[in-house]
NUDO-275058 format. One line per 5 residues: number of its first residue (from 1); their letters; for each residue y negated, x negated, z of C-alpha. Coordinates in nm, 2 decimals, padded with zeros to 4 digits. Layout:
N
NUM	A	Y:X:Z ~ ...
//
This chain:
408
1	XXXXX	-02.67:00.53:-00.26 ~ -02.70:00.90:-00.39 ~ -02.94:01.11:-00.18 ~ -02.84:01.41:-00.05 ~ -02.94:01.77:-00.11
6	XXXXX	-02.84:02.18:00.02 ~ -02.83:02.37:-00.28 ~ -02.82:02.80:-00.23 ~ -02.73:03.02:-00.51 ~ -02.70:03.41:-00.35
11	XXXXX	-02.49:03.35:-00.04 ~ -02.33:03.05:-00.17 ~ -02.44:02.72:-00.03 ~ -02.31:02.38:-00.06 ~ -02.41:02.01:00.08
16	XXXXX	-02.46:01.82:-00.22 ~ -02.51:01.45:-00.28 ~ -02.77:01.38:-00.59 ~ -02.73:01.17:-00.90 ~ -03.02:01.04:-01.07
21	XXXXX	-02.98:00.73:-01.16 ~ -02.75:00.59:-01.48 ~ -02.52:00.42:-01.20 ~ -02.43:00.73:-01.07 ~ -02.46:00.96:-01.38
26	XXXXX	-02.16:00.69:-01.50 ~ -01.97:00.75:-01.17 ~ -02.04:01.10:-01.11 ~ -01.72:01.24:-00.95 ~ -01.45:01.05:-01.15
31	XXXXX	-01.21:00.88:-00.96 ~ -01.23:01.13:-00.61 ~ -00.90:01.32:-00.55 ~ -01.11:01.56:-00.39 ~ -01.40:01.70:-00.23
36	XXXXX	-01.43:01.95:00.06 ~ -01.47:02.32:00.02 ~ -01.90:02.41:00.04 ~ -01.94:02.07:-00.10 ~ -02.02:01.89:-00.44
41	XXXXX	-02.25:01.70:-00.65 ~ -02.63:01.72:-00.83 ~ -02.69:01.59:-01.11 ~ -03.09:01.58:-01.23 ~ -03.18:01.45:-01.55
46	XXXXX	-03.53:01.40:-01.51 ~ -03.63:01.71:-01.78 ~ -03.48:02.02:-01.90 ~ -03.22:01.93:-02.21 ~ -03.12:02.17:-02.42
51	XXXXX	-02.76:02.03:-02.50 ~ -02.57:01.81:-02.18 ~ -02.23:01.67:-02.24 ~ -02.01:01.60:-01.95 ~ -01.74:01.39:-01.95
56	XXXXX	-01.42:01.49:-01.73 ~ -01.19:01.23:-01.86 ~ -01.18:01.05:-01.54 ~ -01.17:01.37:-01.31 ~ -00.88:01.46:-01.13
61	XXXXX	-00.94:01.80:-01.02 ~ -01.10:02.13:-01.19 ~ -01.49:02.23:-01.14 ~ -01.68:02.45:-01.21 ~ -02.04:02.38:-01.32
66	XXXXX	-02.38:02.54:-01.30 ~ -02.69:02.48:-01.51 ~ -03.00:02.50:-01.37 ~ -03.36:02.51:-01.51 ~ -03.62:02.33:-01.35
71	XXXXX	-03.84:02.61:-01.31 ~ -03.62:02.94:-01.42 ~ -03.33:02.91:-01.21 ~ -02.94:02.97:-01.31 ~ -02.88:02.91:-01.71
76	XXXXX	-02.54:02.88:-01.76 ~ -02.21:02.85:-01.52 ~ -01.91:02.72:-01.66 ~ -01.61:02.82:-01.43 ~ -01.26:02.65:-01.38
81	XXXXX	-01.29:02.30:-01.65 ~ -00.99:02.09:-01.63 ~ -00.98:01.75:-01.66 ~ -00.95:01.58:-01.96 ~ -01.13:01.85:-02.16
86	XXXXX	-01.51:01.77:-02.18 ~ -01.74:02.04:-02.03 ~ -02.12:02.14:-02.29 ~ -02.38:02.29:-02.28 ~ -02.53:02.33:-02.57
91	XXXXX	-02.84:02.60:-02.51 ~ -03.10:02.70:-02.76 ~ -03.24:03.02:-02.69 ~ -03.28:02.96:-02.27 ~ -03.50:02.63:-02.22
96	XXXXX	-03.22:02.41:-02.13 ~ -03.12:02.25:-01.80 ~ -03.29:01.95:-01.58 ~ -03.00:02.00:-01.32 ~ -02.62:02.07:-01.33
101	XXXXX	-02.40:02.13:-01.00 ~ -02.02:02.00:-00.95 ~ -01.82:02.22:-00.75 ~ -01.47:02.28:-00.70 ~ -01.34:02.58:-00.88
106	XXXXX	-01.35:02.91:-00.87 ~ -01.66:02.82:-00.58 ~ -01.93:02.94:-00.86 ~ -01.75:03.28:-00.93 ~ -02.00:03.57:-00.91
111	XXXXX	-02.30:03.34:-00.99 ~ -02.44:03.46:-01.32 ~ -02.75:03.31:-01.54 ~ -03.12:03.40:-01.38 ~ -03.01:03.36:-01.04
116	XXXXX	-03.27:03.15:-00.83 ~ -03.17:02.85:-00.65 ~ -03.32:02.64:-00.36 ~ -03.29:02.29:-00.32 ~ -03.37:02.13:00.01
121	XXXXX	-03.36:01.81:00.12 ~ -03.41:01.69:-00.23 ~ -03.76:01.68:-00.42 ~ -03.73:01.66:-00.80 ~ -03.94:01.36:-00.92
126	XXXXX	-04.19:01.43:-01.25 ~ -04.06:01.29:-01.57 ~ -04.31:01.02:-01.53 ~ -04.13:00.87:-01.20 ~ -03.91:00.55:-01.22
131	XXXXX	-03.64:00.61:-00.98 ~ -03.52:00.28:-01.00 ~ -03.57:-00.05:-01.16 ~ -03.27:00.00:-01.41 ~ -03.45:00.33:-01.53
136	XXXXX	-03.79:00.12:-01.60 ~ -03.60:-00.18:-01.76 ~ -03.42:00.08:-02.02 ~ -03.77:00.23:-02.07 ~ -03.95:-00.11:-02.14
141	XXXXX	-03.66:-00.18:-02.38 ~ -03.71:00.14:-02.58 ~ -04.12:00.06:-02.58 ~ -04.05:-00.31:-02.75 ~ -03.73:-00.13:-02.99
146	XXXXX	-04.02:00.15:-03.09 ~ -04.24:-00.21:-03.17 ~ -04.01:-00.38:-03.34 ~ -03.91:-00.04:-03.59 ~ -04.32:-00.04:-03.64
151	XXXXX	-04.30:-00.42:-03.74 ~ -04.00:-00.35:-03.98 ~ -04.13:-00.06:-04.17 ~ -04.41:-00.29:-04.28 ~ -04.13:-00.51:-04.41
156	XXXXX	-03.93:-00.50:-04.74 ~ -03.66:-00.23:-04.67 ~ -03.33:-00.33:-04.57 ~ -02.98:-00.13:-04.54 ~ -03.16:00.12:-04.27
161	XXXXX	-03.37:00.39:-04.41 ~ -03.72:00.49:-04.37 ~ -03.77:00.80:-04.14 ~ -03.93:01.02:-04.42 ~ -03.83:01.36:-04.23
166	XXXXX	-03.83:01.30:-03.88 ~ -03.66:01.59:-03.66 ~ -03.58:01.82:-03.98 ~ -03.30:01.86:-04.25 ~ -03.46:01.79:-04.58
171	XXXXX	-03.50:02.06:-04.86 ~ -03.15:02.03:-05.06 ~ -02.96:01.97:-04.78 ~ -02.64:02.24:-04.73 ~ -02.61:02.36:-04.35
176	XXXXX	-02.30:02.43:-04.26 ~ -02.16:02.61:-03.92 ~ -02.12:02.38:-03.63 ~ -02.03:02.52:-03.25 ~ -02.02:02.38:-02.96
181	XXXXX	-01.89:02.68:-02.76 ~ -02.13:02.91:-02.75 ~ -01.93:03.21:-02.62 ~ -02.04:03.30:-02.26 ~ -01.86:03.28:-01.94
186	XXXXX	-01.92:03.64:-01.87 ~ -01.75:03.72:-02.24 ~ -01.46:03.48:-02.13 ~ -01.35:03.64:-01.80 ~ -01.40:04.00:-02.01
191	XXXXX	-01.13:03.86:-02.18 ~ -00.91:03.72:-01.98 ~ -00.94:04.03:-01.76 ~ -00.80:04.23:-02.10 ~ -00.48:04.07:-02.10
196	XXXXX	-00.20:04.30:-02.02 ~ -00.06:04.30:-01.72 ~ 00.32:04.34:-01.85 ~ 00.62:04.13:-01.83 ~ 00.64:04.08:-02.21
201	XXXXX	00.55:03.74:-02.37 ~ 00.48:03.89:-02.72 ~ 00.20:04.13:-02.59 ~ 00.01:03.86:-02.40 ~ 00.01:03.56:-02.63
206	XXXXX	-00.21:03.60:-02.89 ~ -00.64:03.51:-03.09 ~ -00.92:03.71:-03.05 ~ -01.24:03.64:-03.27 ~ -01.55:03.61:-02.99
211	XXXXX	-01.89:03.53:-03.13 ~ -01.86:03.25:-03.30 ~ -01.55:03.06:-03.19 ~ -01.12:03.14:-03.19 ~ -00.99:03.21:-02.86
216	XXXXX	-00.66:03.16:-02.75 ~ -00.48:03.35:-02.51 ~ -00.18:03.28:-02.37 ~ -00.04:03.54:-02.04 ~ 00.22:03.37:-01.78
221	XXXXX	00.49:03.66:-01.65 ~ 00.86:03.56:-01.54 ~ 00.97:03.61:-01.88 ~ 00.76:03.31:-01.99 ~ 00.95:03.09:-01.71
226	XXXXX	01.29:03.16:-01.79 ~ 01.51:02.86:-01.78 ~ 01.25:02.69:-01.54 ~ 01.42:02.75:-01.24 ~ 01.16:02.90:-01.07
231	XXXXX	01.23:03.28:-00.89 ~ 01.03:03.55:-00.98 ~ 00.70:03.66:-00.93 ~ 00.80:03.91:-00.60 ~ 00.97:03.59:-00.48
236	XXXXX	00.68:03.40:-00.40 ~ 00.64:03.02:-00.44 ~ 00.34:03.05:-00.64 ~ 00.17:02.74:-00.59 ~ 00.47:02.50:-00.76
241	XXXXX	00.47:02.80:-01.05 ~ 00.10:02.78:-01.13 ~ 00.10:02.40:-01.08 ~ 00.38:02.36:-01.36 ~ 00.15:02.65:-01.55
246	XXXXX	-00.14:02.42:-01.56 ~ 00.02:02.10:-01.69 ~ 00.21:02.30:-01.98 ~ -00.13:02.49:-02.04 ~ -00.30:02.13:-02.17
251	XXXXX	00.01:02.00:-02.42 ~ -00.03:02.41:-02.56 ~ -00.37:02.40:-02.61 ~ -00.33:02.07:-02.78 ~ -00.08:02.20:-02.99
256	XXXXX	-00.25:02.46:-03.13 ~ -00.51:02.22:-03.29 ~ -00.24:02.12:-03.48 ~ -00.09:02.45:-03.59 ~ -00.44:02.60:-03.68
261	XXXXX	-00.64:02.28:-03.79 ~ -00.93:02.36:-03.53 ~ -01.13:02.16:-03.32 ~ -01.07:02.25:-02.92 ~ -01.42:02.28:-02.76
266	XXXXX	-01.27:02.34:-02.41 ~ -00.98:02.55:-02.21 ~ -00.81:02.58:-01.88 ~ -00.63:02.84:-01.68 ~ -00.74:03.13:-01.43
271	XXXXX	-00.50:03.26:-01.16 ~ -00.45:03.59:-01.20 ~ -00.24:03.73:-00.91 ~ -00.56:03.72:-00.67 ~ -00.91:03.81:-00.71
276	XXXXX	-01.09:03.91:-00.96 ~ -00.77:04.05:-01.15 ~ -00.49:04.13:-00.89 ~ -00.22:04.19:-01.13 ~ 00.17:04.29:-01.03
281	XXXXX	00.31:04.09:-01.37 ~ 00.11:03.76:-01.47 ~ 00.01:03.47:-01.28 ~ -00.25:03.38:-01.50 ~ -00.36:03.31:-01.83
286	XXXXX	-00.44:03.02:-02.02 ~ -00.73:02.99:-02.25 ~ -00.85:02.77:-02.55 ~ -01.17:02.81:-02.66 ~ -01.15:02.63:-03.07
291	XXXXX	-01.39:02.52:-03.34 ~ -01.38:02.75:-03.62 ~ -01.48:02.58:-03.99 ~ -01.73:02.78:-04.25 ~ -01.63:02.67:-04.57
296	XXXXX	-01.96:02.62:-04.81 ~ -02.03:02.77:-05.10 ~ -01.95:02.50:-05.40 ~ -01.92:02.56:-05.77 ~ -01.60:02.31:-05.76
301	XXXXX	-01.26:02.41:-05.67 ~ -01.15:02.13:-05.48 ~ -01.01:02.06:-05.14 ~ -01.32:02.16:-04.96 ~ -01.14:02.37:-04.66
306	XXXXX	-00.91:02.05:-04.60 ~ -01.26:01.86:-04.60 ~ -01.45:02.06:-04.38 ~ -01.12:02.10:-04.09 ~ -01.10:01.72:-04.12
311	XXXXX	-01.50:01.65:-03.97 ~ -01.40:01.96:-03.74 ~ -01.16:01.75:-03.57 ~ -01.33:01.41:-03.54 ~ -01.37:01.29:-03.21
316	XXXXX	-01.71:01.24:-03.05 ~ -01.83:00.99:-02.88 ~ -02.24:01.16:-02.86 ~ -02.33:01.47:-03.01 ~ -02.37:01.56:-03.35
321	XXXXX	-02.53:01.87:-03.38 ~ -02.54:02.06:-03.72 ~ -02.34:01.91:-03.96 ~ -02.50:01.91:-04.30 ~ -02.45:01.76:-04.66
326	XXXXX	-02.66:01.73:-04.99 ~ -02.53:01.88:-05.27 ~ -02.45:01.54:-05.49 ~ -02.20:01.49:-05.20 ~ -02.07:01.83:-05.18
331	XXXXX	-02.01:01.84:-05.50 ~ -01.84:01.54:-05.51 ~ -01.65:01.65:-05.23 ~ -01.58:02.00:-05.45 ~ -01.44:01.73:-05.71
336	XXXXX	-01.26:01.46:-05.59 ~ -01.01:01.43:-05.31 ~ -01.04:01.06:-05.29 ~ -01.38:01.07:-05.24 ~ -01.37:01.37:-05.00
341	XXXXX	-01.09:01.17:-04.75 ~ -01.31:00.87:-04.79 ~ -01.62:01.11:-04.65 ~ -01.40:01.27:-04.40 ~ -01.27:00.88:-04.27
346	XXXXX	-01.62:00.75:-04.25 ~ -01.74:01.03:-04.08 ~ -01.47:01.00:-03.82 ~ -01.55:00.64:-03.82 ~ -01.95:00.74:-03.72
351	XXXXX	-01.84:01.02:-03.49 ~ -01.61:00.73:-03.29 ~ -01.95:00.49:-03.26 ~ -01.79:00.27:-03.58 ~ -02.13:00.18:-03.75
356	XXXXX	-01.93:00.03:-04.07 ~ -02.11:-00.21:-04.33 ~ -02.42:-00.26:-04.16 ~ -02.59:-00.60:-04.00 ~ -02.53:-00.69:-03.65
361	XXXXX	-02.91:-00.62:-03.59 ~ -02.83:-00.28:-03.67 ~ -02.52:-00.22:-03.50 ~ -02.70:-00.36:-03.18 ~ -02.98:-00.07:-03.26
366	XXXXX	-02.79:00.15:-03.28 ~ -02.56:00.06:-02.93 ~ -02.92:00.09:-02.80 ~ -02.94:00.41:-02.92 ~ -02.63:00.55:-02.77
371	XXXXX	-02.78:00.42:-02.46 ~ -03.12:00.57:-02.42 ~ -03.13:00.84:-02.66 ~ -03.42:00.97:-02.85 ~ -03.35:00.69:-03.11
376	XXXXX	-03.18:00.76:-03.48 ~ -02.82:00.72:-03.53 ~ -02.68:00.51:-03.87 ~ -02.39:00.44:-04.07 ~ -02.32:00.29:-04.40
381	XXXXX	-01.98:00.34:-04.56 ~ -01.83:00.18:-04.91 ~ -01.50:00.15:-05.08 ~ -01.41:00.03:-05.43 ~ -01.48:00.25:-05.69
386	XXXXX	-01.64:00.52:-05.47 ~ -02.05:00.56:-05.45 ~ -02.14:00.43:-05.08 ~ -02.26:00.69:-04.87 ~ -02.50:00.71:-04.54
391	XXXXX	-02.42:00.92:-04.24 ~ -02.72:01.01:-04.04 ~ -02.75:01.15:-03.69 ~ -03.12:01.25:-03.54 ~ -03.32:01.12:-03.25
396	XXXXX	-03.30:01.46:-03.09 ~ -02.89:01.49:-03.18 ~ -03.00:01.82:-03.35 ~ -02.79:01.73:-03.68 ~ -02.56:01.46:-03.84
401	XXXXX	-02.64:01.40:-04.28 ~ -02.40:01.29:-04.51 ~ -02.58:01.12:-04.78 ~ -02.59:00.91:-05.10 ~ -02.88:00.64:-05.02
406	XXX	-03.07:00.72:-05.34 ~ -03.10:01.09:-05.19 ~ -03.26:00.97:-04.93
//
């Protein structure tokens, strides 16, 4: 059973339980209709990490989340997520997060990054701690996997590669721009709070450029609901309104991937007739927060923006980090569209947890990996009459290599 914990952030408090198990990371919230107002759920991960996926497939009401560092309080808040769309953190200039809170929405508004939070009830074990006897079993099996990689380097190489540059890109190797929202939640509700507050769906639908993502915007006024049925704005009967807002708000945001070719990091929608905003004209805006793709430099004409929006797009089943070529295979890629749609497929293929043409013993390693973590991520790929390539993800999920194996 999850233990349970009071967690204060400024005046806020709420009666948490605490996940720190694998059980009841896996569980989490999914499944619960709902939870009461004050209350929610901790999540410790045993040591700050620098990048946290959460999944929200299986959630069927919004949160909002907060980061917190084991010893430097607040680090990130992430207000109003709406199931399906997974929630990141992905945070390399704080030290990363040890904990995360679940609360219902808009419960976290006004808590910024660098608050201090107390914890009682609940003592954070040391790394070194087993909390249970899953948690030592998984460690015991990473001990005899970090054996048996010993045992087979000694060997004859096989299809899996020496580790010749552990935790770096090699020299050679062409970094290209990968996000995984970094614009700020502060940045966010700056502009959401600039949408005009008219009754004029031209004037509140549009992009903005914010650091290094595409934001959509998309205002909701009475002009927007037209042929809906609904009564105005002055009329009242809000709740059915912004409840038909939000399911329309996920097939639009879904839809724009396809118009644009960009990757959708995360999105939702933010009431505006109340607090913070109290406008006389919209009832709240919907937001997108997208992937944009940096083409790289190639001496090749090619199709190499067609090649870069296709790995933008992949699905993820783990994180990838920085994705990064060597220049025989961008300038394949630069060269020939077969062989760049046969990149782009396998890619997809290792994004999805597809391993391709490698042994089971490496498959299983591999499965392990997703698992525990901290252990190398490989694919092998071939076709006829196309070079075989390797796709490479590190330990530390820092970056993902696409390779030819004589590269390596």
């Amino acid at each position: 059973m999850p233990g349970q914990a009071i967690v204060t952030i400024r005046e806020k408090k709420w009666t948490c339980s605490v996940a720190n198990t694998l059980a009841e990371f896996t569980q989490g919230l999914s499944g619960v209709s709902s939870i009461p107002a004050g209350t929610g759920m901790l999540f410790d991960l045993g040591y700050d990490q620098k990048t946290i996926e959460i999944d929200m497939s299986k959630m069927l009401f919004p949160l909002d989340i907060i980061f917190i560092n084991s010893t430097q309080g607040v680090v990130g808040v992430m207000n109003n997520i709406e199931p399906p769309l997974p929630a990141e953190l992905d945070n390399e200039v704080l030290p990363g997060a040890r904990l995360f809170l679940e609360v219902n929405a808009g419960e976290a508004q006004g808590i910024e990054d660098g608050d201090n939070v107390d914890i009682q009830g609940y003592t954070q074990p040391t790394q070194l701690d087993i909390s249970s006897l899953m948690n030592f079993m998984l460690i015991m099996v990473v001990v005899i996997m970090m054996f048996k990689m010993v045992d087979r380097a000694l060997e004859e190489p096989k299809e899996r590669p020496r580790m010749l540059y552990p935790g770096k890109i090699p020299p050679g190797y062409k970094p290209v721009h990968h996000s995984s929202g970094g614009i700020s939640e502060r940045k966010l509700q700056e502009l959401i709070g600039e949408v005009p507050d008219v009754n004029d769906p031209d004037r509140i639908c549009y992009w903005v450029e914010a650091d290094d993502e595409m934001v959509y915007l998309e205002g909701w006024c009475d002009k927007c609901l037209i042929g809906t049925g609904f009564p105005t704005i002055e009329a009242g009967n809000h709740e059915e309104k912004i409840a038909y807002i939000k399911d329309v708000t996920q097939e639009t945001l879904k839809r724009k991937v396809k118009e644009k070719g960009l990757r959708l990091i995360r999105g939702g929608f933010v009431e505006t007739i109340g607090p913070p905003y109290y406008t006389a004209n919209l009832y709240g805006v919907s937001y997108g927060i997208y992937q944009k793709t940096e083409e790289p430099h190639s001496d090749g004409e090619g199709n190499q923006r067609g090649f870069w929006l296709g790995i933008a797009g992949a699905e993820r089943k783990f994180p990838l980090g920085q994705i990064v070529m060597t220049r025989g295979v961008n300038d394949l890629v630069a060269k020939s569209a077969e062989f760049s749609q046969f990149v782009v497929e396998s890619f997809r293929h290792h994004a999805s947890g597809d391993w391709g043409d490698l042994s089971p013993e490496d498959k299983r390693e591999n499965e392990l990996a997703l698992k525990v973590g901290n252990l190398r991520l490989f694919s092998a790929y071939t076709k006829p009459g196309l070079p075989k390539i390797w796709i490479i993800t590190e330990a530390d999920r820092s970056a993902t290599t696409i390779l030819f194996p004589e590269e390596y």
